[in-house]
C-alpha positions in Angstrom: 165.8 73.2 51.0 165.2 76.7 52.9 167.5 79.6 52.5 169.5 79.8 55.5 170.2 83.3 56.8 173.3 83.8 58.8 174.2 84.5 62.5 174.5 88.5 61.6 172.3 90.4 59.5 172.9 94.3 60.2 173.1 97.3 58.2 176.6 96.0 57.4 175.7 93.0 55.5 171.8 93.7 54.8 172.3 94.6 50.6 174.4 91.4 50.0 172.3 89.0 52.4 169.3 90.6 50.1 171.3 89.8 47.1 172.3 85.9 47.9 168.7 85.1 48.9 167.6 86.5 45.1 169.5 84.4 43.4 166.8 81.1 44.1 163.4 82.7 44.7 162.3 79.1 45.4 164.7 79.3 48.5 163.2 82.0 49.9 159.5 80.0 50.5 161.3 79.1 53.6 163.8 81.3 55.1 165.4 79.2 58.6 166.2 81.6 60.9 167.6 79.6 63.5 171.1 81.0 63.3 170.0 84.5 63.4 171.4 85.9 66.7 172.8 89.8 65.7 170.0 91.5 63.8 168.3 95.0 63.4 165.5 96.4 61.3 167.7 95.8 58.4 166.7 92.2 58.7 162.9 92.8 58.4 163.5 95.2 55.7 165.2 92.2 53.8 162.4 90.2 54.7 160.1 92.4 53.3 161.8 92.4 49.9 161.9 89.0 49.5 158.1 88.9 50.7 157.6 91.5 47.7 159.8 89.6 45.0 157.5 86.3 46.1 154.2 88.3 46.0 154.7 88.9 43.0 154.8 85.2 41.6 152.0 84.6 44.0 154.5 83.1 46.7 154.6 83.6 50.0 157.4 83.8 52.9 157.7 80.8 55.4 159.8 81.9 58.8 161.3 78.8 60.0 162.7 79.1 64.3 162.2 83.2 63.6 164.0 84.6 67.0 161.5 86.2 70.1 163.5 89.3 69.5 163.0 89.2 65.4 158.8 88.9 66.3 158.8 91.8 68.5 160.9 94.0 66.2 158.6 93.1 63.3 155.5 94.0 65.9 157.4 97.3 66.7 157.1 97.9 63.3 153.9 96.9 62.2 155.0 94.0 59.7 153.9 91.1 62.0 151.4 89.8 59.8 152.8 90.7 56.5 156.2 88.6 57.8 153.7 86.0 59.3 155.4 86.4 62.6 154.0 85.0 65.5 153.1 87.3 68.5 156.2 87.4 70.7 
């Protein structure tokens, strides 16, 4: 079952969003984010942890339905490839 993130993930809510998804590393394999409709680069920087925490049990992050506006943001910032984001 993949960790579901919610509708908003800002500044606001980016350290306990972080927190929930830690709680099952084996959630985090696939992350759905379908839902995901208010975002900023507080969501790729949660991304990026997760990514690291996985890494390091030689695990890798799965986006599942990652929104056009999520892929260009994590072009924007040159994670793309380490998020396995698709080229907007």
């Amino acid at each position: 079952m993949p960790y579901t993130l919610p509708s908003t993930l800002t500044q606001q809510n980016a350290l306990a969003v972080e927190a929930d998804g830690l709680r099952d590393l084996a959630k985090l394999e696939r992350v759905d984010c379908a839902a995901l409709s208010d975002f900023d680069s507080s969501a790729l920087a949660v991304l990026i942890a997760w990514q690291k925490k996985l890494r390091q049990v030689q695990r890798e992050l799965i986006l599942v339905s990652p929104p056009p506006k999520l892929c260009v943001l994590a072009q924007v910032y040159g994670v793309a490839e380490l998020l396995g984001t698709p080229a907007a």
